[in-house]
DOFIRO-508721 format. One line per 10 residues: number of its first residue (from 1); for each residue x, y, z of C-alpha. Coordinates in steps of 0.001 Angstrom, whole numbers. Each point is the difference from the previous one (the first is absolute). Layout:
% residues N
NUM = X,Y,Z ~ ... .
END
This chain:
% residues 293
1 = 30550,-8301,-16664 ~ -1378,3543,584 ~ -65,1209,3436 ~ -3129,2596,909 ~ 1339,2805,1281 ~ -1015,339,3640 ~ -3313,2652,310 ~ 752,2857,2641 ~ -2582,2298,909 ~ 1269,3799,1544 .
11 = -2190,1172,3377 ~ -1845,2306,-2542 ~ -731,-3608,-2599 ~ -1686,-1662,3466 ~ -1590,3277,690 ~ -2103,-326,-3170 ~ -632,-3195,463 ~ -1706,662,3087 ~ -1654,2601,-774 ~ -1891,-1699,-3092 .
21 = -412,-3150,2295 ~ -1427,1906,2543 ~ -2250,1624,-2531 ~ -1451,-3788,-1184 ~ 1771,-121,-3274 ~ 1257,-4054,-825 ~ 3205,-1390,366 ~ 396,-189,-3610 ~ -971,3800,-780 ~ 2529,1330,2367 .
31 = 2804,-2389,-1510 ~ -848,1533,-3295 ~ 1463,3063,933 ~ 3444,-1145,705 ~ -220,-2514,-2691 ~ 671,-2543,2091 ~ -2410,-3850,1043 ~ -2384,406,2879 ~ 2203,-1844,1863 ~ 2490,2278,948 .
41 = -2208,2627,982 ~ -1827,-2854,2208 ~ 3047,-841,1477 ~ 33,3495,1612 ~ -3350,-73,1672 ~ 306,-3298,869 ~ 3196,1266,2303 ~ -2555,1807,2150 ~ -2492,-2040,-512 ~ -2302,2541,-2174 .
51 = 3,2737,2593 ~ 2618,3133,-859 ~ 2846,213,2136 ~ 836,3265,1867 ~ 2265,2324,-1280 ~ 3530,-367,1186 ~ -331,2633,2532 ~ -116,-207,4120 ~ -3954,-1421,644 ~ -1101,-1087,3347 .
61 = 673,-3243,1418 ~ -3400,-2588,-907 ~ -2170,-360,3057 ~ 555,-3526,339 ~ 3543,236,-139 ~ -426,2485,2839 ~ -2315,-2139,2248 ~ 1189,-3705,150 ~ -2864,-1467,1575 ~ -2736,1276,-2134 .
71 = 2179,-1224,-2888 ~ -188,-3491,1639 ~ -3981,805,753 ~ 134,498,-3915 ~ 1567,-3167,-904 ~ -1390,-1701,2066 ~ -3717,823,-1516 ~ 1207,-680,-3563 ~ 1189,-3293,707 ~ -4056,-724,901 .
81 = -161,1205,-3567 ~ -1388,3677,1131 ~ -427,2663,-2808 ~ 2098,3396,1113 ~ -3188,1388,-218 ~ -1360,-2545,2380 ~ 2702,1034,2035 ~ -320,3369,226 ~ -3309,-142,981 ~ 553,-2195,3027 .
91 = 2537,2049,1002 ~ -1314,2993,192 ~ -3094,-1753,1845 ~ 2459,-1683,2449 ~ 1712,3226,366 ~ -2148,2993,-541 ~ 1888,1938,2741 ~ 3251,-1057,-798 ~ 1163,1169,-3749 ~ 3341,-1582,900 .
101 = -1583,-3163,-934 ~ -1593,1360,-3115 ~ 1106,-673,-3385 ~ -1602,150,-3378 ~ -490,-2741,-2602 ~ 2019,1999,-2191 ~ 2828,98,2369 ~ 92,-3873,415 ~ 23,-230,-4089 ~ 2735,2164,194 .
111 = 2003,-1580,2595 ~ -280,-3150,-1639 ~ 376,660,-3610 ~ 2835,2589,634 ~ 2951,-2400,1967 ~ 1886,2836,997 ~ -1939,730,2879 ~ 424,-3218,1169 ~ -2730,-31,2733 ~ -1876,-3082,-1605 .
121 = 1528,-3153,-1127 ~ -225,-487,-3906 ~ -1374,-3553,563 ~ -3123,1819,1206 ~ -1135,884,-3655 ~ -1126,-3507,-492 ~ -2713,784,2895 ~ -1850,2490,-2297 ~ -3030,-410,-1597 ~ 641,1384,-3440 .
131 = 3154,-1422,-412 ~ 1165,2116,-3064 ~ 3818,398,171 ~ -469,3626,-429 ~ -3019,2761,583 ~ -1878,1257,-3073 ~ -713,3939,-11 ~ -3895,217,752 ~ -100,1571,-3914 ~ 1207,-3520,-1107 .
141 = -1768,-2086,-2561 ~ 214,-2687,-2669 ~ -3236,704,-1376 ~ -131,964,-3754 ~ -1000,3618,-889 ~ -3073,-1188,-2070 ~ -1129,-2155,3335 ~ -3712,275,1199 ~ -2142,1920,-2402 ~ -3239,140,2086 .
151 = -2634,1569,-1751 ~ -1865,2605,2424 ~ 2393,64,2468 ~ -541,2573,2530 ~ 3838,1073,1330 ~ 1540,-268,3214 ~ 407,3749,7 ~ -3921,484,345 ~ 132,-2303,3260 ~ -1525,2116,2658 .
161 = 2235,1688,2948 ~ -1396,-2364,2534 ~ 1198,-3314,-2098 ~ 3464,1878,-272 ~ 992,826,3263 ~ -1185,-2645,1767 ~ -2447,2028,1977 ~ -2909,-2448,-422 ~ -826,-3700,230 ~ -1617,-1615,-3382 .
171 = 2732,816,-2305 ~ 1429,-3141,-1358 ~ 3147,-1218,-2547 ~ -532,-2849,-1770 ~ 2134,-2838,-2247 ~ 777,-3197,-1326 ~ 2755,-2415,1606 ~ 1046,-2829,-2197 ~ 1081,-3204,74 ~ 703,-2672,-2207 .
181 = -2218,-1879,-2505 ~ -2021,3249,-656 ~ -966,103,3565 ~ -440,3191,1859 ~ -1599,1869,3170 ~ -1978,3752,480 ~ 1544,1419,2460 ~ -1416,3319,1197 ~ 1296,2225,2545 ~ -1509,2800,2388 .
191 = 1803,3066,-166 ~ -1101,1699,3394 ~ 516,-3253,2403 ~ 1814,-2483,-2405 ~ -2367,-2200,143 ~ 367,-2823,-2218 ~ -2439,-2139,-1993 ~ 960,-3192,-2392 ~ -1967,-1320,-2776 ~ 371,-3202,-1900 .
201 = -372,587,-3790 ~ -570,-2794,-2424 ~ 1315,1680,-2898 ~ 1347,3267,-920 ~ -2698,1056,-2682 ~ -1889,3103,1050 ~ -3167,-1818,-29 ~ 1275,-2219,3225 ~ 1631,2201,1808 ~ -2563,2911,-3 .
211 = -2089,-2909,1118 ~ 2392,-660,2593 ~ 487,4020,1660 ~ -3962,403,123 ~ -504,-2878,1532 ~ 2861,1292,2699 ~ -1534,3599,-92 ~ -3209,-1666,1063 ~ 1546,-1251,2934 ~ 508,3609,1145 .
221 = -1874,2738,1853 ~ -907,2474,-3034 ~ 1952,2482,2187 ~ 3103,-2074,457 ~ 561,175,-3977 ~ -369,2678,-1826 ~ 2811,-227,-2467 ~ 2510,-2360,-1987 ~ 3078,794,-1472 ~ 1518,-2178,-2619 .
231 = 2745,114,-2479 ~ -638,-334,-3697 ~ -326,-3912,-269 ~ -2586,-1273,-1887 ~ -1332,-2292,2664 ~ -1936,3613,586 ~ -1369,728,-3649 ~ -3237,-452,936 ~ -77,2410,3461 ~ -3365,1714,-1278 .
241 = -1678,-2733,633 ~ 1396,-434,3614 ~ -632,3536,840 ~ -3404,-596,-1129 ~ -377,-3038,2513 ~ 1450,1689,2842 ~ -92,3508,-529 ~ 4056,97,641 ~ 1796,2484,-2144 ~ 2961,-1527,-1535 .
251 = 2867,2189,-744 ~ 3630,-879,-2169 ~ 3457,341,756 ~ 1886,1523,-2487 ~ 1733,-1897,-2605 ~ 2983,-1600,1288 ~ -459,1051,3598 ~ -977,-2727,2043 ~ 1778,2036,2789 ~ -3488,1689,330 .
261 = -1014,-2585,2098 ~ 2499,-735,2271 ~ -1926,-985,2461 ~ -1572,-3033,-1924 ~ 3715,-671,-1970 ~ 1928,-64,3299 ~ -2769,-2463,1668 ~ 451,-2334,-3585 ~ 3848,-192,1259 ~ -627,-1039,3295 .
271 = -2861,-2471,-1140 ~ 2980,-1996,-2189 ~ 1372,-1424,3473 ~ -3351,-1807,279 ~ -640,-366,-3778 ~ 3262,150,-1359 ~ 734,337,-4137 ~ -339,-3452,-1703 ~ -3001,-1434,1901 ~ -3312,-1051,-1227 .
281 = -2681,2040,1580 ~ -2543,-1509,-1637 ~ 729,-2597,2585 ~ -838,2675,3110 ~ -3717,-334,1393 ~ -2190,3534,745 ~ -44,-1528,3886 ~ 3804,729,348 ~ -575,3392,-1988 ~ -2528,1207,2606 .
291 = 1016,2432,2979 ~ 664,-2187,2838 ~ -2167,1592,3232 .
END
């Protein structure tokens, strides 16, 4: 019997691994450089939980750590099954004079992935959401390079200021949730208020789910939806012909950067408490899709 030798990787091995994990490159792309199996270069993001560890110099000591009770106001929120971001938010609304009793979602990520800290029972992971055992980089994807040829696609880079910055309301993000059985949801997202619309879809053919987003624009003030952005599924082959419905521009993320819309792909994670991976939507009526007023 043949014993593997035991894989060690220096500071400067782990450096370049997070760098190119950072920078969205795959598990298996990163391991090719060391010739070694994705696994071992999981096993060192996985010890942080995806997020990179500080150097090993003096840092300041994590807020939480600092301020026992907001750590146990913290807790205490994500064992209601609270996003950080959630969170954060009603924290700095409780508090908006007090900053002592601020923290940001990133923080709480951090505190919880990274044990050192030690402000935030481990335990507490189970609470999230998205339950991945470690944070992808925002450049992360497992789509193939030659994914979503749409023809006449107008880019995300010709997206007016307003739709960027989230100056103006009407601005929307838009995708598909799935389920099992070939089941899915639209699920569109406002970018200035966050404002979030569902959809049942039928099918995932371009035909019904075009069908699908005018009849949703329709619900709409023209001036409450002005634009869509997508990624390069082709669910949205046929977007002429909902531009020419409803006179909303549609506009593309670039390939392999679903992180474009964050603000739709972050609500998609948060929607997986209520429809989580595995379940038939096609089972889920329009009435429990509508805004509740």
């Amino acid at each position: 019997m043949v014993c593997k030798r035991r894989i060690h990787y220096t500071e400067t091995d782990k450096a370049v691994v997070w760098d190119r994990w950072q920078k969205g490159h795959s598990l298996e792309k990163i391991a090719q450089l060391f010739d070694r199996g994705h696994g071992s270069v999981a096993r060192i993001l996985r010890q942080t939980g995806g997020i990179r560890p500080p150097k090993r110099v003096r840092f300041k000591t994590c807020k939480l750590t600092r301020n026992p009770a907001l750590a146990h106001i913290v807790a205490s929120k994500l064992q209601l099954e609270w996003s950080p971001r959630q969170i954060a938010g009603w924290l700095k609304r409780t508090y908006p004079d007090d900053e002592t009793y601020q923290v940001s979602h990133e923080t709480i990520y951090r505190t919880l992935f990274i044990q050192a800290r030690g402000a935030l029972k481990k335990d507490l992971l189970q609470h999230l959401r998205r339950t991945r055992r470690m944070r992808r980089s925002r450049h992360h994807t497992q789509q193939t390079p030659d994914h979503g040829r749409i023809n006449d696609a107008v880019s995300i880079r010709e997206r007016p200021a307003e739709a960027a910055d989230r100056a103006v309301p009407g601005h929307w993000e838009g995708d598909l949730l799935f389920g099992s059985k070939n089941s899915q949801i639209a699920t569109l997202v406002e970018r200035h208020s966050r404002y979030v619309l569902l959809a049942r879809v039928k099918s995932k053919d371009t035909e019904t789910v075009i069908n699908a987003l005018i009849k949703q624009a329709h619900k709409l003030p023209r001036e409450l939806y002005k634009s869509l952005t997508w990624n390069r599924g082709q669910e949205m082959a046929d977007h002429k012909r909902f531009t020419l419905d409803t006179k909303i521009k549609v506009y593309f993320c670039d390939p392999q950067s679903p992180w474009q819309r964050g603000s739709n792909e972050n609500t998609n994670g948060l929607l997986r408490q209520y429809f989580p991976k595995g379940m038939d939507l096609s089972n889920v009526h329009q009435n429990r899709l509508n805004p509740q007023h």
